[in-house]
Structure formats: structure tokens, C-alpha cells
Backbone as CSV, one residue per row, in Angstrom:
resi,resn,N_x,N_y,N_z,CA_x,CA_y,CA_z,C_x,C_y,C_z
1,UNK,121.278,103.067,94.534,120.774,103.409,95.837,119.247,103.472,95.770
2,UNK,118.702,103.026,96.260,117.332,102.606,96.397,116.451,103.907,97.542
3,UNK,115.669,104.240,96.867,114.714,105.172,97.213,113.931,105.434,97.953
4,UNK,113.482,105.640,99.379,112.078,105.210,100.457,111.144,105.496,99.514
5,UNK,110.435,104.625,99.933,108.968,104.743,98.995,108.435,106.330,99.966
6,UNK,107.656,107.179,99.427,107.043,108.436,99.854,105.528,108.006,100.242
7,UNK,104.916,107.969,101.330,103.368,108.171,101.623,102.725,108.509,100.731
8,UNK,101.962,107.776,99.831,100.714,108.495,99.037,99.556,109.381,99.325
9,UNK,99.974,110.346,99.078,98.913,111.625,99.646,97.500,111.569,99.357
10,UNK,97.023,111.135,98.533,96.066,110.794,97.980,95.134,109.390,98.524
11,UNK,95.645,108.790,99.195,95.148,107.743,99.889,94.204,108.210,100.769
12,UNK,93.169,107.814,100.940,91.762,108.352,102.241,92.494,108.290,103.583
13,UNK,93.112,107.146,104.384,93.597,107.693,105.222,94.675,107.946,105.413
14,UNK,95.064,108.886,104.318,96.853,109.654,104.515,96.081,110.960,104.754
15,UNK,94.690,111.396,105.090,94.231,112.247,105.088,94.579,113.266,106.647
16,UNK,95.386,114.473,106.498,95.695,115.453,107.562,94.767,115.378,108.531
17,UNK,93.217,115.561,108.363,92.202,115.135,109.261,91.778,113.952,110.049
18,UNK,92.206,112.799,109.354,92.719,111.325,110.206,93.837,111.377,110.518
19,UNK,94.919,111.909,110.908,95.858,111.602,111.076,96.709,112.521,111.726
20,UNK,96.745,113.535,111.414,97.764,114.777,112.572,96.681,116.098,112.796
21,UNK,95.668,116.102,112.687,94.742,116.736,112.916,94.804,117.258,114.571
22,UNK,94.464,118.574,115.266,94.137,118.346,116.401,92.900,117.992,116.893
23,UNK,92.091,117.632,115.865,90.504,117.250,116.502,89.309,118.649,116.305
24,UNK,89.919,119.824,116.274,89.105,120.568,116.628,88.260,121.432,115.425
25,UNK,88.412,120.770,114.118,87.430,120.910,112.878,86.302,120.341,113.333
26,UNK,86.773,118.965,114.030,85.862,117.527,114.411,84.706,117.944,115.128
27,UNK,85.371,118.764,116.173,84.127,119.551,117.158,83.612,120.329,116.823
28,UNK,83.974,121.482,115.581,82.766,122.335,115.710,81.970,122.279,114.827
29,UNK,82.459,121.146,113.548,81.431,120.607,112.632,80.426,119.793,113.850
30,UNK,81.160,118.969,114.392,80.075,118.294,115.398,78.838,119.081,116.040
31,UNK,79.719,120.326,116.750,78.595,121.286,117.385,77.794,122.056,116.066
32,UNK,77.890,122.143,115.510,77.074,123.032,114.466,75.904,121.847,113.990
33,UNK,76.526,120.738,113.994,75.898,119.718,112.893,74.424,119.242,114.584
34,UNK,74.932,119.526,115.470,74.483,119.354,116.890,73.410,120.327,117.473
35,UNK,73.662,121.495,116.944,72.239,122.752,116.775,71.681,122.277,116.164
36,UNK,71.834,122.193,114.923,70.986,122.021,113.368,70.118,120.717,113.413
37,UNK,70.463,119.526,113.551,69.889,118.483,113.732,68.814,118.689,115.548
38,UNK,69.361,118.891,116.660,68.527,119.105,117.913,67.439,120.329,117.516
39,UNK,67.822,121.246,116.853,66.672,122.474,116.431,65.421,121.343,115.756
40,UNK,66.046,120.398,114.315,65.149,119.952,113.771,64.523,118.951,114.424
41,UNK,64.615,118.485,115.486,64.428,117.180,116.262,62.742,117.927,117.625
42,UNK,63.642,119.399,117.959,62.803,120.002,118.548,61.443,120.394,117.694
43,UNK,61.668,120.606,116.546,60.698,121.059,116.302,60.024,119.981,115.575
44,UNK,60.275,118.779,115.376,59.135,118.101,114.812,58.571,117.590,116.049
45,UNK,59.249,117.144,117.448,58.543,117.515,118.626,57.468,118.177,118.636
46,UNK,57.475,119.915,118.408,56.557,120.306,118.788,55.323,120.144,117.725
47,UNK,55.449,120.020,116.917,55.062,120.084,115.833,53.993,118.754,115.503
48,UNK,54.621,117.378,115.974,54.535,116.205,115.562,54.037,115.744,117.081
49,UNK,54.532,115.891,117.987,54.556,115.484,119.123,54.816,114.170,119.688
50,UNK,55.724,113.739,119.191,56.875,112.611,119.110,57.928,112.691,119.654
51,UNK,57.700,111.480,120.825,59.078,111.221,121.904,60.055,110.737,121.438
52,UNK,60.184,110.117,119.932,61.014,109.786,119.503,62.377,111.176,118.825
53,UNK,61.360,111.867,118.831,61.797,113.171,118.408,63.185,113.749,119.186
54,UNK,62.421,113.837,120.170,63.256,114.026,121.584,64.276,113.154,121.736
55,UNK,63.836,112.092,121.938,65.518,110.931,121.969,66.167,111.166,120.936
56,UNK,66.100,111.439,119.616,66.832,112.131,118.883,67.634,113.123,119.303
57,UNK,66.483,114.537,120.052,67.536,115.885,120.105,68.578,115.315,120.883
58,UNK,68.540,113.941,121.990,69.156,113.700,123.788,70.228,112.942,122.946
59,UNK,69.908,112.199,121.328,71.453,111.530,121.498,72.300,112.229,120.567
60,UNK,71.867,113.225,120.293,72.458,114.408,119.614,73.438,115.155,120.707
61,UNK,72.927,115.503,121.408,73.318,116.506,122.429,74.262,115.621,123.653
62,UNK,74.017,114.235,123.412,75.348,112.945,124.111,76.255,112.979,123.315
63,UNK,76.182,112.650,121.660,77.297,112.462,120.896,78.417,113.793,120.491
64,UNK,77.620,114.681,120.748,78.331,116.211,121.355,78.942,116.248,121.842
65,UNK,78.372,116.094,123.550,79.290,116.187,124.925,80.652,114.829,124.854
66,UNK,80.561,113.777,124.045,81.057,112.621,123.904,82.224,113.229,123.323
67,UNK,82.128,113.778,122.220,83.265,114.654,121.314,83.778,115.488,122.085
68,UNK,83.389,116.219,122.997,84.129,117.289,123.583,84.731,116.704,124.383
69,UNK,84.483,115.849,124.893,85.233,114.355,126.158,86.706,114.071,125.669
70,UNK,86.069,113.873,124.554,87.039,112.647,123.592,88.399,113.657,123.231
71,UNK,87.963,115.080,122.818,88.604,116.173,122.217,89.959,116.318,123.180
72,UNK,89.381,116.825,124.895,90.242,117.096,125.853,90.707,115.818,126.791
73,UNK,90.181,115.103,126.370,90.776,113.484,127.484,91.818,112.934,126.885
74,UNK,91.478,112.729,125.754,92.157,111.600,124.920,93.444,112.449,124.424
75,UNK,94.782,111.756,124.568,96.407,111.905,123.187,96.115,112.021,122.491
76,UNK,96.449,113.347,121.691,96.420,113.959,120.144,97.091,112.472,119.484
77,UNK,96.356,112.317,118.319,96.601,110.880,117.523,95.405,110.714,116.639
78,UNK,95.666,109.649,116.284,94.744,108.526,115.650,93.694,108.335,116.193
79,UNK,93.541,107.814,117.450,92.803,107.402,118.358,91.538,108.199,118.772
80,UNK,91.981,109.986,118.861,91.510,110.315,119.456,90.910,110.801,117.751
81,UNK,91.220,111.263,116.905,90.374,111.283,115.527,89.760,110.700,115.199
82,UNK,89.742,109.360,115.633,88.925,108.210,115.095,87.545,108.446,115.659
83,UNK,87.960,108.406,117.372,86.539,108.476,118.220,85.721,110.084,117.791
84,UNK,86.377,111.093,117.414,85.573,112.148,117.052,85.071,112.385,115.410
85,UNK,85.485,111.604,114.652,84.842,110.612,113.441,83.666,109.840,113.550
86,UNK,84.059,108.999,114.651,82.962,107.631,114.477,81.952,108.924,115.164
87,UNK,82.073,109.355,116.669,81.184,110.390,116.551,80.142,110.913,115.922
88,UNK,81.004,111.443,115.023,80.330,112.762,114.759,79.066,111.681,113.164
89,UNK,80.157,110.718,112.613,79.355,109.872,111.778,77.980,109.272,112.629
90,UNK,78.151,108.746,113.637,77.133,108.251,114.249,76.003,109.212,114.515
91,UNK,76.230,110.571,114.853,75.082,111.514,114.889,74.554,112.060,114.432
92,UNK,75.292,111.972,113.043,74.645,112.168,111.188,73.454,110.829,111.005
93,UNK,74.108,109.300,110.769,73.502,107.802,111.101,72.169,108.370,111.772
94,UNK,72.404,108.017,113.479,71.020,107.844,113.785,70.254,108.721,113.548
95,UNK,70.319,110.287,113.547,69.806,111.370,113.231,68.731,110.867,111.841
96,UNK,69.319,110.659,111.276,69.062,110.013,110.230,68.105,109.100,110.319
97,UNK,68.005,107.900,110.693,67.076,106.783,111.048,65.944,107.831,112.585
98,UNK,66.341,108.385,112.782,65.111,108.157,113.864,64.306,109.597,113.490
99,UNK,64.846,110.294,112.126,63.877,111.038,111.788,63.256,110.431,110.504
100,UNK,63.679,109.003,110.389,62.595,108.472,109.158,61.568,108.146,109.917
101,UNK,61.826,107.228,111.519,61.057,106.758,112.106,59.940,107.800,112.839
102,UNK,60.290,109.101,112.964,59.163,110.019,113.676,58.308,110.531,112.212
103,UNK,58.789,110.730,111.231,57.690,110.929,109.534,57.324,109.908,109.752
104,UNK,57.676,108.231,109.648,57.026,107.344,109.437,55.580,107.274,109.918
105,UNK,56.215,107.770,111.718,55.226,107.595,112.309,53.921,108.822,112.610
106,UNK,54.319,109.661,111.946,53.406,110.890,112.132,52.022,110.683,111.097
């Protein structure tokens, strides 16, 4: 009698957080990660006085409200983990690039 093969737990996306998650680790790492980065965005603003600064804190504070969208709109799933993933990755990303580009440019 032949055996079902068992899900490998250990696989990246057999991961509880991709996959039966309700999303809502997703959001408040998002919102925390969403102070912390808009605080630092504000203040090289004031500091630096760089509009780039600012479009930073604004797509910080979109990819936020985007997650909280995504959180209560979207069927518990895949789908809706994915978009509060790519998220929350994307506002780590540009965060990232557009505070090389406001040092660059200071």
C-alpha cells in the first residue's frame, strides 16, 4: 500500500505565513516598519531638505494604506499574502533606494 507523499515543511513556501496565515503579522510589521522608515524619511527632510525625502515618507504611508486594503478586501489565501508580502517587500526596496538617492544627493 503506497503512502501519500507528506508536504515538506521545510520548503520556503510551505511556510504558515505564505500560506494559511491571516495576514495580520503582515500589517503590523508593515505599520511599524511604516513609522520607522516615514520618521526617518521626515527627518532627513528636515534636516537635508529633500523632496525626495518626502516622496519617500508618501510611498511609505501608500504601501501601508495598500496593506490595510489588501488585509480587509481581499479572501483569506494565497493571494491576499502574497499582495501583503510584495507590499510590505516593496516598502523595505524603495525605502531603500530613495534614501541612497537623498545621501547621494545631500
Amino acid at each position: 500500500m503506497a503512502d501519500t507523499p507528506q508536504p515538506d515543511p521545510t520548503r520556503v513556501r510551505a511556510q504558515p505565513q505564505l500560506t494559511t496565515a491571516s495576514g495580520t503579522v503582515w500589517v503590523v510589521m508593515g505599520l511599524i516598519t511604516s513609522v520607522l522608515v516615514g520618521g526617518m524619511f521626515v527627518a532627513l527632510w528636515a534636516r537635508l531638505d529633500s523632496s525626495v525625502a518626502l516622496v519617500g515618507a508618501a510611498i511609505a504611508a501608500a504601501l501601508t494604506l495598500g496593506m490595510l486594503v489588501a488585509r480587509f478586501a481581499v479572501r483569506p489565501g494565497r493571494l491576499r499574502l502574497a499582495l501583503l508580502a510584495a507590499a510590505f517587500l516593496t516598502m523595505i526596496a524603495s525605502s531603500l533606494v530613495l534614501v541612497l538617492a537623498v545621501t547621494a544627493g545631500a
